[in-house]
Residue frames as qw, qx, qy, qz and C-alpha x, y, z in Angstrom:
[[0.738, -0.163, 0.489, 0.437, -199.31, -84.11, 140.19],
 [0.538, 0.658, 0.260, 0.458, -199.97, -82.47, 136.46],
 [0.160, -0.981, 0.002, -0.110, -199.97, -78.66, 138.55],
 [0.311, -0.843, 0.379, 0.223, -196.44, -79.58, 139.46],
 [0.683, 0.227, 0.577, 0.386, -195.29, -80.89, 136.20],
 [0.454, 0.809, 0.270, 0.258, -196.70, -77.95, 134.55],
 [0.198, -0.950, 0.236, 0.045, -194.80, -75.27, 137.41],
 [0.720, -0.334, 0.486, 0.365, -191.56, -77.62, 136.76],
 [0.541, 0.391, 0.437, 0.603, -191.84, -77.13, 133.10],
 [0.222, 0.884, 0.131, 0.391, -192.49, -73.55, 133.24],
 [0.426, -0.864, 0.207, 0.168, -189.83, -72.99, 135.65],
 [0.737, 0.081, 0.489, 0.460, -187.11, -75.11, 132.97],
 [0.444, 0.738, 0.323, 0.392, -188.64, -72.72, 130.26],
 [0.349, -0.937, 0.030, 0.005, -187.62, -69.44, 132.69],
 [0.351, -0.698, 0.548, 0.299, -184.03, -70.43, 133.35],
 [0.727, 0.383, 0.427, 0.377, -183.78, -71.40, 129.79],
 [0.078, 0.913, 0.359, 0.175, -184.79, -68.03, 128.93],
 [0.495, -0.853, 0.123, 0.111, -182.84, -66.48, 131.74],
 [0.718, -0.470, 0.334, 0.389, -179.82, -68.51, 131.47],
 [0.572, 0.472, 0.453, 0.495, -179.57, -66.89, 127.38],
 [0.367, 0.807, -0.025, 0.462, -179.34, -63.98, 127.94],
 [0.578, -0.743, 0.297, 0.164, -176.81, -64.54, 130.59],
 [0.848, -0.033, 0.335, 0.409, -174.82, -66.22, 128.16],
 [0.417, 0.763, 0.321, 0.375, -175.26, -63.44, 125.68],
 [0.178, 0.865, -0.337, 0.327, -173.46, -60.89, 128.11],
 [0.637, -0.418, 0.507, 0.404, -170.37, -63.14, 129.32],
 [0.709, 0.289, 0.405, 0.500, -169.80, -63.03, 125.63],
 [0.375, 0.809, 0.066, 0.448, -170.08, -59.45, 125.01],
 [0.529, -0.830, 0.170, 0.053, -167.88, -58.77, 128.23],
 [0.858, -0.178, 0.255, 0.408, -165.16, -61.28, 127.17],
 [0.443, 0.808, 0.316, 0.225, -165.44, -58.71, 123.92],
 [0.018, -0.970, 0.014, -0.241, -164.27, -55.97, 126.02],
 [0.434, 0.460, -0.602, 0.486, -160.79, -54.92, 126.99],
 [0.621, -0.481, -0.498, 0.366, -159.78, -55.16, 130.67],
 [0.254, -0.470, -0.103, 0.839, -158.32, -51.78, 131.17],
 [0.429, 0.841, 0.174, 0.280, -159.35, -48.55, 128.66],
 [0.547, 0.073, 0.045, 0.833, -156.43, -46.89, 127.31],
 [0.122, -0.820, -0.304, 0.470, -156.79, -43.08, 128.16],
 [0.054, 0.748, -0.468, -0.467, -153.87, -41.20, 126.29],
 [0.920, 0.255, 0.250, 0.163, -153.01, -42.95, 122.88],
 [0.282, -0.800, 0.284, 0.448, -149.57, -41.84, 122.61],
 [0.564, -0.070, 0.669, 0.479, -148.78, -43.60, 119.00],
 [0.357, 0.515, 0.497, 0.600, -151.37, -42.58, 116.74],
 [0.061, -0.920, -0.244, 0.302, -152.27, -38.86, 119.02],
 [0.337, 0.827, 0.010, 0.450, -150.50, -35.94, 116.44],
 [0.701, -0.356, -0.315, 0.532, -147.45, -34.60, 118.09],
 [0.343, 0.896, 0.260, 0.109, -147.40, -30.98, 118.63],
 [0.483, 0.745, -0.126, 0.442, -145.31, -28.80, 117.14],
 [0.711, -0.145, -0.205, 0.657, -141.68, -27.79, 118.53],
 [0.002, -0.991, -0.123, 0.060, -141.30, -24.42, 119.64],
 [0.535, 0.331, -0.211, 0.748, -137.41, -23.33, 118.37],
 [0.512, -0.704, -0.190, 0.453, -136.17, -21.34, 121.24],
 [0.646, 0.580, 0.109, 0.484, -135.05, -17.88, 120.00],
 [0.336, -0.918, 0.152, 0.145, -133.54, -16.69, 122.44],
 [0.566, 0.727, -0.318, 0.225, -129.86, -16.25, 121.88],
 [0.464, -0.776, 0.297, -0.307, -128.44, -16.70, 125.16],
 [0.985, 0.101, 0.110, 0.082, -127.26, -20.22, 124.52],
 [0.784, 0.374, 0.126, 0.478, -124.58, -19.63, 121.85],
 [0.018, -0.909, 0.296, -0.294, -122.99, -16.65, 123.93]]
């Protein structure tokens, strides 16, 4: 009777144990985005225009 008192309590302590640092990454998941953004088109530097010098246009 104690021998399965003691394996009952040390099996409580376990998925105590266990069930923390499960908790510990659902929180640092929730953290993260759902998608990652590849291209940041707002703050990425835009580059330079090339002026076209050909003349052909304005004939």
């Amino acid at each position: 009777m104690v021998s399965i008192c003691v394996l009952g309590g040390r099996q409580l302590i376990v998925f105590g144990i266990v069930g923390g640092f499960i908790g510990k990454i659902f929180k640092e998941v929730q953290r993260r985005p759902r998608f990652i953004i590849q291209d940041d088109l707002y703050t990425k530097p835009k580059p330079p225009r090339i002026k076209n010098s050909d003349n052909s246009s304005n004939v």
